[in-house]
N, C-alpha and C positions, 0 to 999 in steps of 0.2 A: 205893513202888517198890522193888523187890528189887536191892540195891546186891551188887556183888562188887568184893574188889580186882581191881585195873586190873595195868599194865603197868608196868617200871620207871619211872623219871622220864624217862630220857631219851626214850624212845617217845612221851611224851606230847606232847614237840612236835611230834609229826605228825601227833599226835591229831584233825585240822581239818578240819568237813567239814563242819559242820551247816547247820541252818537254825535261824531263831528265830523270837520271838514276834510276831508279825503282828495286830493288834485287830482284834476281828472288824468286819465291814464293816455298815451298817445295812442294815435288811430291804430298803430301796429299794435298794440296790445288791446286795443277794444273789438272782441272780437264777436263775432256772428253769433253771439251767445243765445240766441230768441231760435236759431234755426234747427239743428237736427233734427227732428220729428217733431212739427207743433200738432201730429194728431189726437182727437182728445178721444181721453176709453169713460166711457161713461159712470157715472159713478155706480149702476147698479150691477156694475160690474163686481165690487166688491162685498166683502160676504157680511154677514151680520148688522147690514145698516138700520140705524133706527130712524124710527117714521119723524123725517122734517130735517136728516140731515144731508147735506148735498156738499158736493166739491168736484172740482174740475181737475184732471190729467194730464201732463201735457210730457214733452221727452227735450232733451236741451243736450250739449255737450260746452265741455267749460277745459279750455287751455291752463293747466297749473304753471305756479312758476317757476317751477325744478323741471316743466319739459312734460309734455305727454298731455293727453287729453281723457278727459274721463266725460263719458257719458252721464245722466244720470235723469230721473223723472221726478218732476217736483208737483205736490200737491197744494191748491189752495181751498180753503172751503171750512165748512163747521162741523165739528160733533157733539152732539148733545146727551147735555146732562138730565138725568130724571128722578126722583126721589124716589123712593123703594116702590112704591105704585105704580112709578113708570109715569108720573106726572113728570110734564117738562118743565125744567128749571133754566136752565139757561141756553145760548147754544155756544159756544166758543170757537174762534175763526183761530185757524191756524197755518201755518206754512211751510211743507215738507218737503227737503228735498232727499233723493234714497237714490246712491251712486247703485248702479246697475253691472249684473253681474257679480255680485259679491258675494261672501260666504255668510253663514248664521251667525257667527262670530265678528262682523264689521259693528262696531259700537255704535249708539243712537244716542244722540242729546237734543235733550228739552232746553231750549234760550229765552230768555224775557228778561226785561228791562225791571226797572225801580218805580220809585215815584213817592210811593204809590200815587198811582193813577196813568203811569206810560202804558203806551205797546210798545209792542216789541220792536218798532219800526227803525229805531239807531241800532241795536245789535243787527236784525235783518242786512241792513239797508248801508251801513258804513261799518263794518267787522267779519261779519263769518259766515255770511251769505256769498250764492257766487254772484252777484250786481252789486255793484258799489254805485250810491248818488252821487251825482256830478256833482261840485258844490265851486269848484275856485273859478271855472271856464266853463262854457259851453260845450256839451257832448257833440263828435264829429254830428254831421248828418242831422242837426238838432235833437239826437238822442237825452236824454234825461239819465240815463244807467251805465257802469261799464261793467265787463267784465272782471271780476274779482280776482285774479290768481294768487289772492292767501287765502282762498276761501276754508274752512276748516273742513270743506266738504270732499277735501282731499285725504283725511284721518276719520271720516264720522258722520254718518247720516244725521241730521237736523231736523228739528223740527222747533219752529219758534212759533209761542204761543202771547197771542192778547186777552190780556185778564179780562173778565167781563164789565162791558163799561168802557171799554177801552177798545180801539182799532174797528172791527165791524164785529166785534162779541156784545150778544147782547142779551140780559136777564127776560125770562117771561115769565109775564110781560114785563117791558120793559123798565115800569116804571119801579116795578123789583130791585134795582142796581142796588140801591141802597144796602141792602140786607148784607151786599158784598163788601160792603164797603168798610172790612175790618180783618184786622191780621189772620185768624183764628178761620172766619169764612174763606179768605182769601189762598191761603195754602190748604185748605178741603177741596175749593173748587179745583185748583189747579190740580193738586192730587187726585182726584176723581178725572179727568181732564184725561190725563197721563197713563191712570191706571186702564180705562177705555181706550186709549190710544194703541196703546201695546197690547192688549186683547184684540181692539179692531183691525189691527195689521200685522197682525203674528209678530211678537218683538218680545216675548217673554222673558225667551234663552240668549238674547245678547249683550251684552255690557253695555248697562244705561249711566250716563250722566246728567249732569245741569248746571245749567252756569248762567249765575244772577249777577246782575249791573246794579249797585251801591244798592237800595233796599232789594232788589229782586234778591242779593246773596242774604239776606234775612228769611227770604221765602224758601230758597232751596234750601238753607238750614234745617227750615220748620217743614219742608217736603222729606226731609231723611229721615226722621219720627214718625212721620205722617203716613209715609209710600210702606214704611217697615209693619206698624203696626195696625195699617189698616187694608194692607194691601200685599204684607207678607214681602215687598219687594226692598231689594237693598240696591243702592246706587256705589257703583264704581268708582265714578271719578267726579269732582266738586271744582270747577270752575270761577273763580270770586273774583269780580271787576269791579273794582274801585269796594269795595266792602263796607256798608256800614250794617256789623252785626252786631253792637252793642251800642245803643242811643248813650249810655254815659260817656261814651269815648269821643262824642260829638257835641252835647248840649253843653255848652260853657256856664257855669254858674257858678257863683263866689262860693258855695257849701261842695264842689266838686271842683280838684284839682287836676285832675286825670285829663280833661280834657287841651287845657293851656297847657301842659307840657304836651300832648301831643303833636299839637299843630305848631310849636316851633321849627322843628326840620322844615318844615312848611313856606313856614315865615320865612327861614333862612335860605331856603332856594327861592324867592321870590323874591328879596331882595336883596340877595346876589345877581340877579337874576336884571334889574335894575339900576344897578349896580350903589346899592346903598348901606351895603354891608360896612362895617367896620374895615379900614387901611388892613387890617392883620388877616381879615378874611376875604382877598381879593385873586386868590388863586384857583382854580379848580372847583369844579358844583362839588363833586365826589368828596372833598378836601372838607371843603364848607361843610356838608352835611355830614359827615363823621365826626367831625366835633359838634355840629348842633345837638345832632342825638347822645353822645357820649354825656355833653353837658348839662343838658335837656333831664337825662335820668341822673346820672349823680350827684348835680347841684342847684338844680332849679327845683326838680319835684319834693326832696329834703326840704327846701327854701320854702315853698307854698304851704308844705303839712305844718311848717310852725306856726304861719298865720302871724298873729300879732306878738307873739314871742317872740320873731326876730331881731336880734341885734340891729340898730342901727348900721353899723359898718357893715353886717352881713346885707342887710339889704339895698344898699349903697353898690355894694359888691355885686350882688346881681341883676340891681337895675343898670348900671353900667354895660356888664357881661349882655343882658338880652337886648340894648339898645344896640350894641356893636352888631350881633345877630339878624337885628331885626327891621336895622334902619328907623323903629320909631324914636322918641327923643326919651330923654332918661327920666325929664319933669312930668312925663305924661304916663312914664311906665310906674313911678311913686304915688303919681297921685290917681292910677287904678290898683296900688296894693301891688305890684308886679304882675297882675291881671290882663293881659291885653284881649279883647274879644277878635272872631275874625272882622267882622264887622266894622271896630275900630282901625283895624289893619288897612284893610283895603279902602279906606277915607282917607286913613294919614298916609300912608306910606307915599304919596305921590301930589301929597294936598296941596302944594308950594306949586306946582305945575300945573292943577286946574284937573286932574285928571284922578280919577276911582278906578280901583282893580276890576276885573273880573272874577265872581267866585268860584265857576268853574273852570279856571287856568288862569293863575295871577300873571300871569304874561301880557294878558290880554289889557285893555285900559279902557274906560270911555266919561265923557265929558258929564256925565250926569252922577249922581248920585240916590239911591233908592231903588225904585221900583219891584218885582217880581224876577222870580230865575229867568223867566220866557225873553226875559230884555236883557241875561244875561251876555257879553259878548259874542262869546262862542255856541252860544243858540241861537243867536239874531244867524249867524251863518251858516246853521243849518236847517233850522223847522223851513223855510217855505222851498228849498231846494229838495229836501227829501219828501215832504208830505207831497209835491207833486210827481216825484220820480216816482214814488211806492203807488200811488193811485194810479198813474200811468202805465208802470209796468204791470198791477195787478188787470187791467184790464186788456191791452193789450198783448200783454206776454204769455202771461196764464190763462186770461182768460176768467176772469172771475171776476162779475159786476154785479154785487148785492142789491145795488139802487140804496143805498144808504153812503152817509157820512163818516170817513174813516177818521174816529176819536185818534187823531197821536196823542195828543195827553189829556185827561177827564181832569179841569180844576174840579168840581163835583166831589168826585173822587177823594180827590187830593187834600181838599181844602174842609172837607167832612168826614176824614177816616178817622175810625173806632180802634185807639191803637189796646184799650184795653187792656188787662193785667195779666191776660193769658201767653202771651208772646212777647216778655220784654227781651233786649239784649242779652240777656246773662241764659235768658232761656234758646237762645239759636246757639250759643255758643257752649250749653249741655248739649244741643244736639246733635251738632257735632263730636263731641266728646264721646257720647255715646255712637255715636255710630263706630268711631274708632277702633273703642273697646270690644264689637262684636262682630267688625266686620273688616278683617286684614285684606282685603282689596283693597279697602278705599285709598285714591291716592285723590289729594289737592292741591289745587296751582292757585294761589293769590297772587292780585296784580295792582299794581295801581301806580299812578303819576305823581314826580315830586312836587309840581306847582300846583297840585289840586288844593284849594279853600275851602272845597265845603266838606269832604271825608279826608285826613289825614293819611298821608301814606302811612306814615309812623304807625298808626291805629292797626293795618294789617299785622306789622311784627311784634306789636302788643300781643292782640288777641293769637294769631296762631302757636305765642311763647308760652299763652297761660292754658293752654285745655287740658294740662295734668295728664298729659297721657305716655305712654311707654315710649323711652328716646328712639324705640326700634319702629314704632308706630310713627312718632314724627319724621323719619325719615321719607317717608310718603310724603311730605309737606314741602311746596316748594314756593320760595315766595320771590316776587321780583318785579321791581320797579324800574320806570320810564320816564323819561324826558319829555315829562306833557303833562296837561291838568285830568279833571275827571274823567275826562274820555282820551286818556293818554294815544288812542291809537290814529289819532284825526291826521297826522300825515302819514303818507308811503313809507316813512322810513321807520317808525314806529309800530305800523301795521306791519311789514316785514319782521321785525324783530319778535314781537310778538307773537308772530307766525311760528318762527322757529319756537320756542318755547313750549306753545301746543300741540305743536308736531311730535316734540319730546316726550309731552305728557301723552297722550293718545298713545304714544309705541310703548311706552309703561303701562299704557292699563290691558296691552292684548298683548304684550309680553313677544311683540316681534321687531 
């Protein structure tokens, strides 16, 4: 794989968006997913198309995993944005699938990835699409894809969009991208995207959601302000994978404590996990991390607000306590101030063995240290098994060959976003609040992995604890974590669980 350096360190924890590894399915379960009707209806079949935009038709059927088969027809292609002139801006590639046969009332979600700078191609492509990339074995028959039966497309028409700049979306002209290449532009675009969407295929009157992968749930935050007051439209249901909706609950810095307590439950299943935990924490993850976080908030984050007022003995006391936790050594956790960075963690924790963590699943290990997320472990296993399924299947399955280059991740993008003052953390997480407050549908599901490094699960039970909103309203809120790192869903048994969970949430937002 052709490695480039990356972006500084600190971009990297936005770096969040993927998919992972997924074991391929056995030939009885991979089933003739390409076949039921590959005929295609043209696009000008459809009403209201604007000049330049084009997409392909095709008809599939998908075996769920509770039994039965559902037909359904999936779109791939662009629709374009234009500035009130009707000047074209950009075109946006996107990918729809809409179970056939269903009522006005079947719910519709918008999916995309983080990054910034992803597509949408790990949600697509390992999560809630009906194909899953092969990634552990070889698909029967040299296939690249299997049939998905958790697909979400068994509760909810989908539609997964690639930011511009990203997958085959692209600014005109192109050399335009840049203009996008900040928070504020970024959820406009999408926004306009979605609001065309739903105009261009009659979706006014159905319960819309969206569901963002670590910065993507920054965007669909900033999309429920956004869709409300500029589009008059209110979202249903909030979808959050792996979530980083407030940058301070991530960036580590000695004038911010918030962040080092979060990411101990972290630490502590990670090196449980390893098994480097203290003698007294060697039973049970669930065990483990009930005291890390009980600890975590009532005597380590006390501990960091004193700063240099600390007692001696007190901090004896909880350099001790977070070395047992955390498997680093107690000389190392004094001499950062009781400070541990992730970064520091995933060096030490296994430095005696020649071996660094991985930051997206400390599970993971590899013989180096450094480089970019893209060298991360569990991305080394999946970027070149999925960018070739997704290319593959787009062409020959759907049917959709731009003669262009499919961006899976723009550094460009990534590594020159304009995060700007208009969209920090504290502003996704008003708007949510706001939506709350004016909109008694909304229900949300947060999710994420105990061994994630780069977003904290902790950080979900943070933020969905502080949005000040009516305990009748949080009841809508449901939050739940998994036996995995940032992309906690990369094996079967995880993705099934998962499944179930969204299954729950979908039959809550249509109330059957």
């Amino acid at each position: 794989m052709n490695r480039r350096k990356l972006f500084p360190p600190v971009l990297l924890f936005f770096a969040l968006w993927c998919g992972g590894a997924v074991p391929a399915w056995s030939e009885d379960t991979t089933q003739e997913i390409h076949q039921a009707d590959s005929a295609r209806k043209p696009a000008e079949a459809q009403p209201c198309a604007r000049e330049g935009e084009k997409f392909e038709v095709t008809r599939h059927t998908l075996e769920l995993a509770g039994g039965g088969l559902l037909n359904y027809t999936a779109t791939a292609g662009y629709l374009r944005l234009v500035d009130e002139s009707g000047k074209p801006q950009a075109d946006i590639f996107f990918t729809a699938y809409t179970a056939e046969g269903q009522t006005e009332a079947r719910p519709l979600t918008f999916a995309f990835n983080g990054g910034p700078g992803a597509s949408s191609m790990w949600l697509h492509m390992g999560m809630a699409g009906p194909v899953l990339a092969m990634t552990e074995q070889k698909a029967p028959a040299g296939r690249s894809v299997a049939s998905n039966p958790f697909s979400w497309l068994a509760y909810t028409d989908l539609v997964f969009i690639d930011p511009i700049g990203t997958g085959f979306s692209r600014a005109i002209p192109a050399e335009n991208a840049k203009q996008y290449f900040n928070t504020k532009s970024d959820i406009s675009s999408t926004g306009d995207f979605i609001q065309h969407y739903v105009g261009r295929f009659g979706r006014w009157n159905c319960p819309k959601c969206l569901a963002g992968e670590s910065y993507g749930a920054m965007r669909a935050a900033g999309l429920l302000r956004y869709l409300y007051e500029n589009a008059g439209m209110e979202i249903d249901g909030l979808i959050l994978i792996s979530p980083a909706l407030d940058l301070n609950m991530i960036h580590q810095d000695i004038s911010n404590d918030l962040p080092f307590m979060l990411f101990v439950p972290s630490y502590a299943a990670t090196a449980w996990y390893h098994k480097k935990t203290g003698p007294e924490l060697q039973s049970g993850l669930s065990e483990v991390l009930a005291e890390a976080e009980k600890w975590a908030v009532e005597q380590y984050l006390p501990a960091l607000a004193m700063g240099q007022r600390l007692s001696s003995p007190d901090t004896d006391r909880i350099a001790a306590r977070l070395s047992s936790l955390t498997g680093i050594s107690e000389q190392l956790i004094r001499n950062r101030n009781l400070r541990i960075t992730r970064r520091e963690f995933v060096n030490e924790l296994l430095r005696l063995q020649g071996l660094s963590l991985g930051f997206m699943d400390g599970r993971t290990t590899q013989r180096t240290t450094g480089g970019g997320f893209l060298d991360d472990p569990l991305m080394v296993m999946t970027i070149e098994s999925y960018t070739g399924a997704l290319n593959e299947y787009m062409r020959d399955v759907l049917h959709f060959s731009p003669g262009m280059p499919y961006i899976f991740f723009s550094q460009e993008a990534n590594s020159g976003w304009n995060w700007g003052t208009v969209f920090s953390g504290d502003d996704a997480v008003e708007s949510i609040r706001r939506a709350f407050n004016r909109n008694g549908r909304l229900k949300v599901l947060a999710a994420a992995g105990y061994f994630d490094l780069d977003v904290p699960y902790f950080a979900s039970t943070y933020a969905m604890s502080h949005l000040g909103i009516d305990p009748k309203q949080a009841a809508n809120i449901k939050i739940r974590f998994f036996p995995g790192g940032h992309m906690f869903y990369t094996t079967s048994e995880t993705l099934e669980e998962f499944n179930r969970e969204v299954a729950t949430f979908f039959t809550d937002i249509t109330g059957t």
